[in-house]
C-alpha positions in Angstrom: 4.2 -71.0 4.1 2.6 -74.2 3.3 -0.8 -74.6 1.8 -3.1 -78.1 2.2 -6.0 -80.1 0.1 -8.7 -82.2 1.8 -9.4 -83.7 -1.4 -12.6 -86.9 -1.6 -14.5 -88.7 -4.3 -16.7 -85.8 -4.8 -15.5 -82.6 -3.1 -12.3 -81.0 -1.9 -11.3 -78.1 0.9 -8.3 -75.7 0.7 -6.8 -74.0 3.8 -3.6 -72.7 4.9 -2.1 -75.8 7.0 -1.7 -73.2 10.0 -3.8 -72.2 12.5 -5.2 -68.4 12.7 -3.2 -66.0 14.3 -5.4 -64.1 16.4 -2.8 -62.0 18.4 -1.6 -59.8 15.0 -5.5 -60.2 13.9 -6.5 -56.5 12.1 -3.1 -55.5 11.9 -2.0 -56.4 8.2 1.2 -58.2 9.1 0.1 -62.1 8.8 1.9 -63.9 6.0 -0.8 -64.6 3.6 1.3 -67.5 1.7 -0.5 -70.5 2.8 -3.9 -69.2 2.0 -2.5 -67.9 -1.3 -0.7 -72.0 -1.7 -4.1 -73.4 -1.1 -5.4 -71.5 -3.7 -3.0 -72.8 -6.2 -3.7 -76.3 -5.3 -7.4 -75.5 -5.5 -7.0 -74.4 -9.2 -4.8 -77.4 -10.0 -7.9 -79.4 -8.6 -10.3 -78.0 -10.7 -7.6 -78.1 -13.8 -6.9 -74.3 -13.8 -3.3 -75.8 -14.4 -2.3 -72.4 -16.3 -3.2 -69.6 -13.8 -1.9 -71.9 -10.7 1.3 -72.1 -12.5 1.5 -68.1 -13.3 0.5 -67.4 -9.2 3.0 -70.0 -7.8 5.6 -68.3 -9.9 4.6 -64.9 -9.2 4.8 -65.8 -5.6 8.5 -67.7 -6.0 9.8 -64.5 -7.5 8.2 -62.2 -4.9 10.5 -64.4 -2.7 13.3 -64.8 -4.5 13.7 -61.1 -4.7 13.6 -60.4 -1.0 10.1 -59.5 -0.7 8.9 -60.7 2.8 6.9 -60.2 5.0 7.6 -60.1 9.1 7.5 -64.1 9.9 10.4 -64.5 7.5 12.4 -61.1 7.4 15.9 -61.7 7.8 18.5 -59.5 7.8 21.0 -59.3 4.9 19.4 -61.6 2.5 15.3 -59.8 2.9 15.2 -57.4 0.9 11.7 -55.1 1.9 9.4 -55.9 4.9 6.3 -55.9 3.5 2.6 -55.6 5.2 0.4 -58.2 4.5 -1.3 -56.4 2.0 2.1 -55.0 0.4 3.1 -58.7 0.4 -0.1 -59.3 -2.5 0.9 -56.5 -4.3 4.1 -57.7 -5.0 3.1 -61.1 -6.1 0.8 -59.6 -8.4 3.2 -57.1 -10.0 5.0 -60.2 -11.1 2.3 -62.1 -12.6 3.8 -63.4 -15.6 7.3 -63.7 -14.7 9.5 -66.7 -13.9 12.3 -67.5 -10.8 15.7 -67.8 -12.0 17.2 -69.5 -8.7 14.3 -71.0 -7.3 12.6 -74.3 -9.6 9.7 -72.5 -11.4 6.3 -74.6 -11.2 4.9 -76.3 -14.0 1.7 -77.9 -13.4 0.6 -77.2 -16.9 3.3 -80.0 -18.4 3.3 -82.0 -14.8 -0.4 -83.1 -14.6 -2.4 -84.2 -17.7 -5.7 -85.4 -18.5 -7.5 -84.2 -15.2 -11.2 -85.3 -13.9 -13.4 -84.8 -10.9 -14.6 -87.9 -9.6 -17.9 -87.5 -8.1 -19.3 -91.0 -6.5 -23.2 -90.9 -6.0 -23.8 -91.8 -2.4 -27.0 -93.8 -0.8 -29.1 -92.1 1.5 -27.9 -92.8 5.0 -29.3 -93.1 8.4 -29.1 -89.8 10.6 -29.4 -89.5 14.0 -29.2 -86.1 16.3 -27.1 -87.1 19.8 -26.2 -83.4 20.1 -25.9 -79.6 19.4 -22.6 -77.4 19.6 -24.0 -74.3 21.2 -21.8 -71.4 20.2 -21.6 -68.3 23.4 -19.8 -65.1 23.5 -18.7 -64.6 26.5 -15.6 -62.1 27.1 -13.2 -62.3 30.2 -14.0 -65.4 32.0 -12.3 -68.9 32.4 -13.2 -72.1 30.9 -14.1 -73.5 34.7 -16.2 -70.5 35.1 -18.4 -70.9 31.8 -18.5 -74.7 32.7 -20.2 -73.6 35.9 -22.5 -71.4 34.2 -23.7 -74.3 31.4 -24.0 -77.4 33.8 -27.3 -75.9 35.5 -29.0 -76.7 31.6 -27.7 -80.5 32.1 -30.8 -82.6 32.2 -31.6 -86.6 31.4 -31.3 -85.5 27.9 -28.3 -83.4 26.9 -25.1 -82.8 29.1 -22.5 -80.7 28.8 -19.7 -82.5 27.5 -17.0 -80.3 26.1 -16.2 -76.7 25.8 -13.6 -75.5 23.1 -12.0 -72.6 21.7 -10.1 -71.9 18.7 -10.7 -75.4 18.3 -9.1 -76.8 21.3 -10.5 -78.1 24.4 -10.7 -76.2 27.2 -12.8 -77.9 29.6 -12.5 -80.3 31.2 -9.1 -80.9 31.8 -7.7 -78.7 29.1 -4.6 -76.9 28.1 -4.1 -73.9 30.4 -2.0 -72.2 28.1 -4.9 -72.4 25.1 -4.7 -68.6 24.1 -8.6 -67.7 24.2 -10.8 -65.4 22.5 -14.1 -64.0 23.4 -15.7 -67.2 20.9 -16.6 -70.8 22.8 -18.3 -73.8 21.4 -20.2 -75.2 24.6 -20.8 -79.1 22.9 -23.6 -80.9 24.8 -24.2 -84.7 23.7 -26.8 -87.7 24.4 -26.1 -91.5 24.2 -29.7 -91.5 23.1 -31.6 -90.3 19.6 -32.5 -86.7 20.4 -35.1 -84.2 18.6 -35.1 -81.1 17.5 -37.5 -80.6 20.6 -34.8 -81.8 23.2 -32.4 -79.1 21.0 -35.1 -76.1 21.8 -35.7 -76.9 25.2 -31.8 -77.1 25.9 -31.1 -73.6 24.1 -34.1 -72.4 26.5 -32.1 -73.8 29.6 -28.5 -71.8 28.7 -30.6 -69.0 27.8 -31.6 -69.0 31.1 -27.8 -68.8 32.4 -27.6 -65.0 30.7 -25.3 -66.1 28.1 -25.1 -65.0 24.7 -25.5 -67.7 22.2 -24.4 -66.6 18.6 -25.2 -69.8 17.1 -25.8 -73.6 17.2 -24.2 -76.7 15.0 -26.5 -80.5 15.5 -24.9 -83.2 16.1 -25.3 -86.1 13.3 -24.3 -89.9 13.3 -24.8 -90.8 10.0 -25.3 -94.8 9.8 -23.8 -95.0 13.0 -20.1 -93.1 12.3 -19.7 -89.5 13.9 -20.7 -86.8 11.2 -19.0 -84.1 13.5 -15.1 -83.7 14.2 -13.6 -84.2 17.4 -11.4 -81.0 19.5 -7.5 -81.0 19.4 -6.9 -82.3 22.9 -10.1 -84.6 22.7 
């Protein structure tokens, strides 16, 4: 249910603080609360302290009279199980209205005064050490698309990680990883590349009949990693 705030000096990202769900993907049941919580705290962030407060209560009353969706369905106290999209509809049909049981939110009272820090920054050194080449490939096996990439090793670039749904995979990754059709092959240097190295390498997979969908560089930016690492890495 939860929502979550990556909040800096000069920008801020919302997100659900779950994962995806790609096994009920397309089928309208997913419980779109923590998206919906995210939102909220976005509009608290950027001092839309009204409207946050008449969603969050909205969604509290949806709740509070029984309206849930598959996740947390229960028997005796739920009152309708509601689709994804039926879920929405009855938050919004109680925009306006208050919780009487549950503690009604009150950011308009709670937080005062609000400003958006923005800090300029100096320029900083960049450096390209890599490129996160993005294949489709449907029914194989980490191992197996490892074996496929290493032929485009060279001097250069090596393959150094392959993830999906942001975990590694390879090498030595999770076998229970649930995996999609979507990789991110990540091939590094210890060495200053250039955009040259990056062309020749995509030529190389190419090569290997694999279907690259797109590519992410690699930055250091004074020295400090301007990339994140995998979950398992």
């Amino acid at each position: 249910l939860a929502g979550s705030a990556n909040i800096g000096d000069g920008f801020a990202m919302f997100e659900a603080i779950h994962g995806s769900a790609p096994r009920i993907a397309g089928q309208n049941k997913a419980n779109p609360s923590g998206l919906l919580l995210a939102a909220v705290q976005m509009l608290v962030h950027i001092g839309q302290k009204e409207t946050a407060e008449t969603i969050h209560n909205a969604w509290l009353k949806a709740l509070e009279d029984g309206a849930h969706t598959y996740d947390i369905y229960k028997e005796g106290s739920s009152k309708q199980k509601l689709s994804t999209s039926e879920f929405a509809e009855a938050v919004i049909a109680r925009l306006g209205q208050q919780p009487a049981s549950l503690s009604p939110a009150n950011y308009a009272q709670s937080i005062a005064n609000f400003t958006i820090k923005v800090t300029p920054q100096p320029p900083a050194q960049k450096t390209l050490t890599g490129v996160d080449v993005f294949v489709q490939a449907t029914g194989t096996s980490p191992d197996t698309l490892a074996q496929q990439l290493l032929p485009a090793n060279n001097e250069r670039l090596t393959l150094r990680m392959i993830t999906n749904r942001g975990t590694k995979v390879w090498p030595n990754g999770f076998p229970e990883t649930f995996c999609t059709d979507h990789w991110r092959c990540r091939f590094q240097s210890d060495k200053a590349l250039t955009f040259k190295d990056i062309l020749e390498l995509l030529g190389r997979v190419e090569g290997q009949q694999l279907d690259v969908i797109k590519t992410e560089h690699l930055y250091l930016f004074n020295g400090e990693a301007g990339y994140t690492a995998a979950q398992g890495q």
